[in-house]
N, C-alpha and C positions, 0 to 999 in steps of 0.2 A: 504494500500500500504506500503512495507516496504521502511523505509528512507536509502539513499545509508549514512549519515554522523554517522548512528547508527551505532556500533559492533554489529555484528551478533552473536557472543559469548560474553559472561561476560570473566574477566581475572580472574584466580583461585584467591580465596582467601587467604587470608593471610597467614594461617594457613596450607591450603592442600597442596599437592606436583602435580603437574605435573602429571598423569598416561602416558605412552608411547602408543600410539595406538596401539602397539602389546601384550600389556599386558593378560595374560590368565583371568585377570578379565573381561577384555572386551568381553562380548559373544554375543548381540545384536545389530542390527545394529538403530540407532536412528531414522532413517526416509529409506524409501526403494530404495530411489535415492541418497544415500547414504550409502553403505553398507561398506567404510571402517571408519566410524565414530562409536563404538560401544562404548555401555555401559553395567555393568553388567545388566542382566535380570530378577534378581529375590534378594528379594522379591518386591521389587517395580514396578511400569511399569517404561519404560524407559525414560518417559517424565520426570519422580521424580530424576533422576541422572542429574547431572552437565557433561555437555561432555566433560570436560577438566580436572577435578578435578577426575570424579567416585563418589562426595562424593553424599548422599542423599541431595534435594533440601526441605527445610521445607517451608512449604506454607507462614506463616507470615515471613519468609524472605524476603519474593518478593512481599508481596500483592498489593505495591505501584503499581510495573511494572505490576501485574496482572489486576487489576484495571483499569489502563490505557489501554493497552492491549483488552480489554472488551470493553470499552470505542470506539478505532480506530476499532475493529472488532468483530462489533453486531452481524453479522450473522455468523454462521458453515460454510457456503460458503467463505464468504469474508475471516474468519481466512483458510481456507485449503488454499486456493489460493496464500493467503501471506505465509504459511508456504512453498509451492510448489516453491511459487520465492523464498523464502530464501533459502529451499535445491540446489536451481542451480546455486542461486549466491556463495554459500558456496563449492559447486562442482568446478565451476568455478576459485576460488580464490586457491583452488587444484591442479587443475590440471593447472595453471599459475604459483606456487609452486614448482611445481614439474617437469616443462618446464625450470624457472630459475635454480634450481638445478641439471638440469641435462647441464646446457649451460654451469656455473661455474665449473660443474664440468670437462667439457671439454677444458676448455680454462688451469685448473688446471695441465689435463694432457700435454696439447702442452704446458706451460711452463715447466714442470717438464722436456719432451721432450728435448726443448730447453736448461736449466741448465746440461742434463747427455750432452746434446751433446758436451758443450762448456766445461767441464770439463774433457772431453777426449782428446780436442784438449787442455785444459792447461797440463794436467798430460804427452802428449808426450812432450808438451818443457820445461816440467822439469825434464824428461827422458835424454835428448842430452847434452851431455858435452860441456862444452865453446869448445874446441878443437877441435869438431866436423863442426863447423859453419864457414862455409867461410868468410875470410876478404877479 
């Protein structure tokens, strides 16, 4: 079962930079319920890339995690299945992403809205001369 207080993703390493999900290195999609998460495709399979990074993943880097890993899911079944819930919860946490950025980005516009409007009403009373204005 996977644990909800894990990361689902490692944070890149030190060293790596960030790949942009749109990157033309990106050419494969990492799990098929998932097709805008991609890694490059070759030469490795795409389990061996890091999804955040691109960089290749070396096995005695992670053996700990692998080990363990092995350990919570003895069988081919039980890891697909926990891979299956990670892909949806990883979808999930997307498309929640991607619901908040498009709320902020709306709220962005109706203040910006608000700022032209209020700036139109100051630029006309700084348009009208004292002598204009009734006593």
């Amino acid at each position: 079962m996977v644990k909800e207080e894990n990361p689902l993703l490692s944070p890149p390493s030190e060293g790596a930079a960030v790949v942009p999900l749109d990157s033309s290195i990106r050419t494969t999609p990492i799990h098929p319920d998932l097709p805008e998460i991609q890694v490059p495709g070759a030469p490795l399979p795409v389990y061996r890339y890091h999804p955040i990074t691109c960089q290749p993943i070396e096995e005695q880097d992670v053996h700990a995690e692998l080990e363990q890993l092995r350990q919570e899911f003895s069988t081919r079944e039980t890891a697909l299945r926990a891979q299956e819930l990670a892909a949806k919860e990883v979808k999930r946490k997307i498309e929640e992403a991607e619901k908040k950025r498009e709320q902020v980005q709306r709220e962005m516009d109706k203040k910006n809205k608000e700022r032209d409007t209020e700036l139109k009403v100051v630029s006309k009373f700084h348009h009208v001369k004292p002598s204009d204005i009734p006593s």
